[in-house]
C-alpha positions in Angstrom: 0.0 0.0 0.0 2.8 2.1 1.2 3.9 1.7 -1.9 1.1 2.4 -4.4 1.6 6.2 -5.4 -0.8 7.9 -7.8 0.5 9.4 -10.8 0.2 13.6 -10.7 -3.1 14.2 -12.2 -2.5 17.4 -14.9 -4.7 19.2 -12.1 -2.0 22.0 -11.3 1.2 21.0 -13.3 1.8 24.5 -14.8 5.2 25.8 -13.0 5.1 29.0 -10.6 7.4 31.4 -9.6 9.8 29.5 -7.1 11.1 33.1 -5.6 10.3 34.2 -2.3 7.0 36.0 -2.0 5.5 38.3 0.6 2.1 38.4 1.9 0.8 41.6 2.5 -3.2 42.8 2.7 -3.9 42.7 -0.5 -1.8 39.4 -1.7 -1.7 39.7 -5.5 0.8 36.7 -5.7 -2.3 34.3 -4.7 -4.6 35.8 -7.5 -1.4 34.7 -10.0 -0.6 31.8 -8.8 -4.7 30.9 -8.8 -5.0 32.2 -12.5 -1.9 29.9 -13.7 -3.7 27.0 -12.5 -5.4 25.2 -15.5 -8.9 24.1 -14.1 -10.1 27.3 -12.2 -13.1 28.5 -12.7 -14.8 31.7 -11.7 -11.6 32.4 -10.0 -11.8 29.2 -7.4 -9.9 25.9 -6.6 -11.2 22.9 -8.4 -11.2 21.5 -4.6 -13.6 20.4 -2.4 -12.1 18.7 0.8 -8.9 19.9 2.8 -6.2 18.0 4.9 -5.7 20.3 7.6 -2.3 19.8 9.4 -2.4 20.6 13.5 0.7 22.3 15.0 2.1 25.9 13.4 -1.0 25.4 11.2 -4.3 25.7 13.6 -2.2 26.6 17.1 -1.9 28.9 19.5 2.2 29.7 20.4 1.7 28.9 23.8 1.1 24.8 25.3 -2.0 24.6 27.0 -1.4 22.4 30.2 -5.1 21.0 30.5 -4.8 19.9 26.8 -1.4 19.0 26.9 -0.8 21.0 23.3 -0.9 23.6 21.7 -4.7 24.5 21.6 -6.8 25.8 18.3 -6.2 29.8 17.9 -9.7 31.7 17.7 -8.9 33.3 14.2 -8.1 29.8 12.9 -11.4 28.8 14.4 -13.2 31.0 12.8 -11.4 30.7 9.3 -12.5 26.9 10.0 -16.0 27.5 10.5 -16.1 30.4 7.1 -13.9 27.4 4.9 -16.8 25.0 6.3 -19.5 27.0 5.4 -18.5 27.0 1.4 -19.1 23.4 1.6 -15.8 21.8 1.9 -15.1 18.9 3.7 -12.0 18.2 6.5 -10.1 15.9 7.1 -7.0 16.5 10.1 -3.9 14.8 9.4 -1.3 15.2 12.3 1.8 13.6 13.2 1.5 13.2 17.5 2.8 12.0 20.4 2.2 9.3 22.2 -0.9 10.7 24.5 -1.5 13.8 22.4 -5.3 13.7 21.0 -6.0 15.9 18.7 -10.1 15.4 19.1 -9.8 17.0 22.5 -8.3 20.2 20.9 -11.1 20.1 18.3 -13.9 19.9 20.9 -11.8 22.6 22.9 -12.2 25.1 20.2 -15.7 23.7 19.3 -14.4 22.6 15.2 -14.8 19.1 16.3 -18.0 18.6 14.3 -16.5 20.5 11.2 -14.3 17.2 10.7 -15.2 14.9 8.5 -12.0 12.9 10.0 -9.4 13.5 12.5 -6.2 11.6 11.5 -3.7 11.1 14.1 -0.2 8.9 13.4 -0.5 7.3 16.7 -3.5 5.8 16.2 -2.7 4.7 12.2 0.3 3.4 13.0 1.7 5.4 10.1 3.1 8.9 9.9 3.7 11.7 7.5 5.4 11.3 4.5 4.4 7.9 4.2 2.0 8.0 1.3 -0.3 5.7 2.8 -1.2 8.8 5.1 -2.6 10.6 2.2 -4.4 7.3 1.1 -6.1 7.5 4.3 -6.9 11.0 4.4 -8.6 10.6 0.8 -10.6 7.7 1.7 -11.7 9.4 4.9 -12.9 12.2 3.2 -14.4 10.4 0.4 -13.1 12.2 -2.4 -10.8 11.9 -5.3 -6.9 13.0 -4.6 -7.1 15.6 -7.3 -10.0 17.5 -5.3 -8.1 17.5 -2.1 -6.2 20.7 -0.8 -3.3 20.1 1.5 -2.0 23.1 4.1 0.4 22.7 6.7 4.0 24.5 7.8 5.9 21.5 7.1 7.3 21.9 3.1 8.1 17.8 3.4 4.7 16.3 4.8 2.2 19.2 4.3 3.2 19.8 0.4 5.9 17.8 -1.2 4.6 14.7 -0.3 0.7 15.3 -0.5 1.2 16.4 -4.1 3.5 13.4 -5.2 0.8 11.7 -3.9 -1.7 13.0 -5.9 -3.5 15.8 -4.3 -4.6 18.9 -6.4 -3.2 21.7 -4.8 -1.0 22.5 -1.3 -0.6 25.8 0.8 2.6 26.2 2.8 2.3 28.9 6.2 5.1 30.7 6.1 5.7 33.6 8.7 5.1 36.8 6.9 4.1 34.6 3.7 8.2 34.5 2.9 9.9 31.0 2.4 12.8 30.6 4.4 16.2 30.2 3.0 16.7 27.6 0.1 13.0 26.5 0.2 11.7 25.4 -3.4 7.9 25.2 -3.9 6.6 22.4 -6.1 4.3 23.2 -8.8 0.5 23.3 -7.3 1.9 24.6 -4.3 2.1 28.5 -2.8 3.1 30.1 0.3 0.9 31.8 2.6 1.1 33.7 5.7 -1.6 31.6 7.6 -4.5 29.6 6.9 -7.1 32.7 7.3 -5.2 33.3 3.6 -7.4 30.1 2.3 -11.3 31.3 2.2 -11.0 33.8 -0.5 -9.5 30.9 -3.2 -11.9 28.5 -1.9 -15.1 30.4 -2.3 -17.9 29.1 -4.3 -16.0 26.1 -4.7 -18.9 23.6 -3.7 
């Protein structure tokens, strides 16, 4: 299984600029990079479900003792719940620890129920990069890899690999939107400043 990896669909092949790219209020580098991708229309992702990495994606700085993580910041709540309300589907994909729980973060912030899945390596028994991850996270959210949007800090697990693997598009959180040193972005993916970024490329997209 681990070794079953989709061929790229022609989704988002066309190659984007690989130099760094700041974020500011008005990011006119993510209206490009949307317009260079083949199948957009009406100015939208051809997505419609969303791995969702946890830590320096969703989080708060700061560890929260009762939880034992990093808890759910109330703007990436709220980005949640706007992403959620355009119809597409979640899925969480996290690498923990052993005796992190993810779920209890979730119902913390009161997202639980916006989940379609909450994917945790503990409990697979597999972890980010393995492809079989992603296999997991697509047949948890019931849809085909092409329609699936990855976003994460992690340019490895949250982008690399979820495209190799087939997904359609992947969105890398930067700090200020700016890749750090020597980072290369794969075709179909772009750097953003933080997930808030992601509900203006995903609306309509039903």
């Amino acid at each position: 299984m681990a070794g079953d990896r989709r061929p790229r669909p022609g989704v988002l092949d066309r190659p984007h600029g690989r130099s760094r790219t700041r974020v500011g209020r008005s990011p006119p580098h993510l209206t490009s990079w949307l317009r260079s991708q083949p199948d957009h229309e009406g100015g939208t992702l051809p997505c419609r479900g969303i791995s969702i990495d946890y830590g320096g994606t969703l989080t708060s700085p700061y560890i929260d003792a009762q939880l034992g993580q990093k808890p759910i910041c109330p703007r990436a709540a709220a980005t949640l719940r706007l992403l959620h309300d355009l119809g597409l589907r979640f899925a969480l994909g996290s690498n923990t620890k052993p005796g992190q729980c993810r779920r209890r973060a979730l119902r913390a912030a009161g997202v639980e129920e916006l989940f379609d899945a909450v994917i945790e390596s503990e409990q697979a028994g597999i972890r980010k990069p393995d492809p079989t991850f992603y296999r997991l996270v697509e047949d948890a959210l019931g849809l085909p890899a092409a329609e699936i949007a990855a976003v994460g800090n992690n340019l490895l697990n949250d982008v690399s690999a979820p495209l190799d693997y087939g997904f359609g598009a992947a969105f890398l959180i930067r700090s200020g939107g700016v890749l750090r040193q020597g980072e290369m972005l794969p075709p179909g993916a772009c750097v953003i400043d933080s997930i808030g970024r992601l509900p203006s490329l995903f609306r309509g997209s039903q």
